[in-house]
Structure formats: structure tokens, C-alpha cells
C-alpha positions in Angstrom: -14.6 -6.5 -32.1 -11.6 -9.0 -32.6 -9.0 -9.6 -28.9 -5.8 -7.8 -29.8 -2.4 -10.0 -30.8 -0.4 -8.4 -28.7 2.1 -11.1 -30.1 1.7 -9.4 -33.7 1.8 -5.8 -32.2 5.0 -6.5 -30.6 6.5 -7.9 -33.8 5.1 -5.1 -36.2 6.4 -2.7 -33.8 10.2 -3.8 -33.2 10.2 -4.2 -37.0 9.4 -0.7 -37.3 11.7 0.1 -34.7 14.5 -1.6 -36.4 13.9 1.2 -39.4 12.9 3.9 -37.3 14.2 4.2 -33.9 12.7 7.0 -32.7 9.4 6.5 -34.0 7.0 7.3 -31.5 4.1 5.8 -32.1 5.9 2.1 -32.4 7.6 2.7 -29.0 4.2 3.5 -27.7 2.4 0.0 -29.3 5.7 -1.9 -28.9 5.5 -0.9 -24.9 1.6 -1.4 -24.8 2.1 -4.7 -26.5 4.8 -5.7 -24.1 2.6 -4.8 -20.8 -0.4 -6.6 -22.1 2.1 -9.7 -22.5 3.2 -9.1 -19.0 6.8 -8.3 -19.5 7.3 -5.0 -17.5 10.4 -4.2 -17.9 10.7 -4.1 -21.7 7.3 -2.6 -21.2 9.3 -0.2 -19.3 12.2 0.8 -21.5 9.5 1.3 -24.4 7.5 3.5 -23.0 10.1 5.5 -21.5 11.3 6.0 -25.0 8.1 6.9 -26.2 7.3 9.5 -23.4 11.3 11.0 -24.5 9.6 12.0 -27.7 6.0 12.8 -26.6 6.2 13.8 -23.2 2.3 15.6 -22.9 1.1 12.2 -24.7 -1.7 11.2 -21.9 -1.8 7.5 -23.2 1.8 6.9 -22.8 1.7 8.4 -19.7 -1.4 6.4 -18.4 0.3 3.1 -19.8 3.9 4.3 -18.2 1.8 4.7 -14.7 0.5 1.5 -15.3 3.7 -0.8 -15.6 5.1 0.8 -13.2 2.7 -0.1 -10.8 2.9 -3.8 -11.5 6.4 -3.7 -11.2 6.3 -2.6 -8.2 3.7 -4.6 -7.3 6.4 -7.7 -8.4 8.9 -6.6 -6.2 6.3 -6.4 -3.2 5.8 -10.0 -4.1 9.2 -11.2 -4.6 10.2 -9.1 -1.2 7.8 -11.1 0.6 8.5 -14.5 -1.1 12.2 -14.2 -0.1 11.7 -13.3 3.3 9.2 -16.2 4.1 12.2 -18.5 2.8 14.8 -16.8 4.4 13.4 -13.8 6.7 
């Protein structure tokens, strides 16, 4: 089995977007894409879009639980990076 292109996903996705706005299914891949590139917060906005229109949906859900968790797992780190320059 061929690694995803998350690159690809994300492009095919927005494009679809830009036709369909509230297509669920490209929010979805458009907000997995964007957490397996490591941007969380677009990550974020997608998949809160997504889980608008398919709120029982357990992979958007599971996905949503995940970026959330590294976000906050950022801020921990950039908390604790700020105060060791300046605590």
C-alpha cells in the first residue's frame, strides 16, 4: 500500500471546497490532510466544519479529539518555553 500525499489530499479537497462549501466529506479529508501535515489549527476549523454537518460521524469526531489534543499539547510547550525565558 502507497504513504498518503497529504499535500494532494489537501489540494483536492480545498478545490472541492471552493465548489462545494459544505461538502462534508472534503471538510473531513481537507481537515485530516491538514493534521497529518501538522497544521492544527486549519486542522481545527475543518473539522469543526465537518462535525457541523455530520455530527454522529465517529471519524470526524476521533480526528477532531485528536487535533485537539496536540494543540493543546503546543500550548503546554510554548507555556513552558516562555516561562524558562522569562518566568
Amino acid at each position: 500500500m502507497e504513504p498518503v500525499n497529504y499535500e494532494r489530499v489537501r489540494e483536492y479537497s480545498q478545490k472541492v471546497l471552493e465548489r462545494q462549501p459544505n461538502n462534508a466529506k472534503a471538510l473531513y479529508r481537507a481537515g485530516v490532510a491538514f493534521f497529518h501535515l501538522q497544521d492544527y489549527d486549519q486542522a481545527r476549523h475543518y473539522l469543526l466544519a465537518a462535525i457541523n454537518r455530520q455530527p454522529k460521524d465517529a471519524n470526524v469526531r476521533r480526528y477532531l479529539q485528536l487535533t485537539q489534543s496536540e494543540l493543546s499539547s503546543y500550548h503546554r510547550k510554548e507555556k513552558q518555553l516562555y516561562l524558562g525565558m522569562f518566568g
